[in-house]
Each structure stands twice: as C-alpha cells, then as structure tokens.
Residue, then its C-alpha position, 0 to 999 in steps of 0.5 A: x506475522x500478520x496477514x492483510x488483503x488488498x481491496x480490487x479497487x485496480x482491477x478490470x470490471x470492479x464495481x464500487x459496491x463490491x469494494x465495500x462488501x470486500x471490506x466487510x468480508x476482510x474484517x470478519x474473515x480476520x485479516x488484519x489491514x485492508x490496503x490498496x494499490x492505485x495510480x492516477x492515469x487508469x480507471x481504478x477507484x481513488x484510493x483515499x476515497x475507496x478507504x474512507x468507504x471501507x472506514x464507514x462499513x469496518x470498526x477493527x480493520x486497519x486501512x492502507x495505500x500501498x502506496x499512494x504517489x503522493x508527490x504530485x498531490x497538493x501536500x496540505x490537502x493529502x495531509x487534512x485527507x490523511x488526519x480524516x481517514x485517521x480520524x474517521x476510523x478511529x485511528x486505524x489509518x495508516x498513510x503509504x507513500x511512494x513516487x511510483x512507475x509513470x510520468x502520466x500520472x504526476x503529468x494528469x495532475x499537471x506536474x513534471x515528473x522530474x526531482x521525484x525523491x525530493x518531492x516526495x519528503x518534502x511532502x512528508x515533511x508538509x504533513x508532519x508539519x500540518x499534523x503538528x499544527x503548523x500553519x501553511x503560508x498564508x493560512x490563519x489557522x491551523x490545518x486540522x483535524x490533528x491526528x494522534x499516532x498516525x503512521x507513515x509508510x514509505x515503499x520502492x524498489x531501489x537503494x535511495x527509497x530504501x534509505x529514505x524509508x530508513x531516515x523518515x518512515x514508520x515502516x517501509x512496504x517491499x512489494x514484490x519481490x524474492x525474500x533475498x531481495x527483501x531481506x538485503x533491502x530492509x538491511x539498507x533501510x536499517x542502516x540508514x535509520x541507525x545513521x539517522x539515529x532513529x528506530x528501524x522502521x517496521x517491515x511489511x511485505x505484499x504478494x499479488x495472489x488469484x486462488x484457484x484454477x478458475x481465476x487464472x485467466x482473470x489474473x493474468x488479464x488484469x496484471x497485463x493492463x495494469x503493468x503493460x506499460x513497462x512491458x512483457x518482461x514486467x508483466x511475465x514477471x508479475x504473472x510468475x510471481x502470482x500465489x495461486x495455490x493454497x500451498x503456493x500461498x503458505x510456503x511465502x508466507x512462512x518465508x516471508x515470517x523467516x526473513x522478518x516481516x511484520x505484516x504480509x498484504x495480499x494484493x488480490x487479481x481476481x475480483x470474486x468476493x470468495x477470493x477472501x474466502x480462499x486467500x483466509x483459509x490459505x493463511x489461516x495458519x497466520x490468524 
C-alpha cells in the first residue's frame, strides 16, 4: 500500500509559502501523492491553483483534489485547468471530484445547489469529452491541451456516489470512515462497475492525523471551523477520528492494507512543516 499526505491549504493560519515548502518536504520524505481537501465558501487556498504550485517545486510526487466540488464549476474550464496541471507535472495529476457537504459553496458561485449527482456526471462527461477533442458548442477549435491518461477520482459518503464511482471513475477516494464501512462501500462501488461492465475503479482511503501532544489544540481547533457547520455531533467525530500517535497511525494504516486500499492520504490538521516529518517516520513501514 502507498501512503500520501495532504498539503494544509484548509487549515487556520497557513501561509502560501508554507504550502509550497510542504510539497517540497512530502517528496523527499517519499510520500507518494500530494493531495488537498477544499471548498469554496472559506478562507482556504484554491485547490488547483495550490496544486499547480506544488507541480512547479516537485518532478516525481503525483497531485490530487480529494475532492473538488466541481459541479458548480464552469465544466469546460475544469476540464482545460485539469489537462494543464497534467501537463505541467508531466503527467502526475490526478483530477478528484465530488458534490460536497454545503449549498454556500455551489451558492458563492451563483448556482442552486439542487440535482447534485447529476451535475456532477455531466461534468465528467464534459471533461472527457473536451480531453477527447471534442469541441463545446460554439467553439471552432477544440479545447486543449489533450492529456494522455488522466484519472478521474470520484469520492462520497452514500450509496448512489458509490455506485457512480462504479460506473464512471478510475478510482474512488472513502474519506473517513471505519474499515467496515470502507469495505461494504467499495463492495457497492465494485458491483456497479461489474453492472457497467467495466474494471472496479482502484481504492484510495484518507485519515485526518495531527502527530504529537503538542498540535492537539491545534487540531482540534482547526476540524471545529472546518466542520462546525454540520454541528458538534460532526465535529466530535472527526476529533475521535484523528491519528495522533505514531502507534495510532500504523495500526490504521495496516487495517487499511487488510480491507484493500491501494493508497492512504494523510490529511494533515496541524500546520507545522515537521508534521511531514513525523506522519513519514509513522508510516514508514509503507515506503
């Protein structure tokens, strides 16, 4: 199993050189994707834009969203972003889709938050198309660059997203959750890919982790102003959840080897340039 880390382009107080010097790190302490979390409606760093820079500053790290609400995005655009950060990292980007947890950020865009799901393919089939060479309407050309092998990476939490990432994604992402509940979706997301008569899209897993006594605070202050709005119940849950031992860190990442994950993300909570130092030695058994 491969182990990624997340860039802290959501977390309270970062800096944008920081991000970029976390990307450097990530790559030579060996992880294997660098990928972000993000939403539209807070004061968090644009996940594309964040990914391009980390692009600029790495040669072998592959880039993620995990995931990008991408629906209320203008879809052609995504799609010409997407085939640049492909190309730009020469060929290390991956492009991760979902519908999110908030109306305020498809609202902040200007679009009603309602037909998420359905949205949500007709943007993947816009980007396939587009990366294809078809032309949008109106267009006389083309929209490029073309990129070769670019992945789509679907995530979400309930049965129809797992039965979309079946049908139409490379791989599918299961944020946080116990392994049992891991496993019994990627049992719905294979199935639905064996309807479709298509190969079961690769799993990836991510866990929230803050390594240390000394970042506690921090971690807990930073998943209560990124999850408050779904309430203490939300927030409670993501804090139990949280890897903060080196110990607490290698058993997951064993279970998460036993049910099937291909890749785990580390999603970092605490913004200290060591935390890649300590969720790397944590994992290293994985490198």
């Amino acid at each position: 199993m491969k182990v990624g880390i997340g860039l802290p382009n959501s977390l309270l107080d970062v800096e944008g050189p920081e991000l970029v010097s976390w990307a450097q790190r990530s790559e030579q302490r060996g992880f294997t994707v660098l990928t972000t979390i993000g939403r539209i409606a807070y004061g968090s760093y644009e996940e594309l834009i964040t990914l391009a820079a980390a692009a600029a500053v790495t040669q072998r790290i592959s880039l993620m969203p995990t995931v990008l609400v991408a629906p209320p995005r203008q879809a052609v655009l995504l799609a010409k972003q997407a085939a640049t950060l492909q190309g730009l990292s020469n060929g290390r980007f991956r492009l991760g889709l979902g519908i999110g947890g908030r109306d305020d950020d498809w609202l902040a865009l200007g679009t009603g938050a309602s037909d998420k799901g359905r949205r949500l393919e007709e943007c993947i089939s816009t980007c396939r198309a587009v990366w294809a060479g078809t032309k949008p309407d109106g267009a006389l050309l083309p929209v490029g660059p073309t990129p070769t092998d670019l992945p789509i990476v679907l995530g979400g939490y309930s049965e129809s997203a797992f039965r979309r990432a079946g049908r139409l994604a490379d791989a599918f992402v299961a944020g946080p959750m116990p392994p049992e509940a891991l496993v019994g979706a990627y049992e719905v997301v294979k199935a639905s890919a064996a309807e479709a008569g298509r190969p079961a899209p690769v799993l990836y897993a991510a866990r929230y982790a803050a390594i240390g006594d000394d970042v506690a605070e921090e971690a807990d202050r930073n998943t209560a102003s990124y999850y408050g709005f779904a309430g203490e119940g939300m927030v409670q849950m993501i804090r139990d959840a949280i890897l903060r031992t080196p110990d607490e860190t290698q058993a997951t990442l064993d279970g998460l080897q036993r049910a099937g994950v291909a890749e785990v993300c580390l999603w970092p909570l605490a913004r200290s340039i060591d935390q890649v130092d300590r969720l790397a030695d944590a994992s290293k058994a994985f490198q």
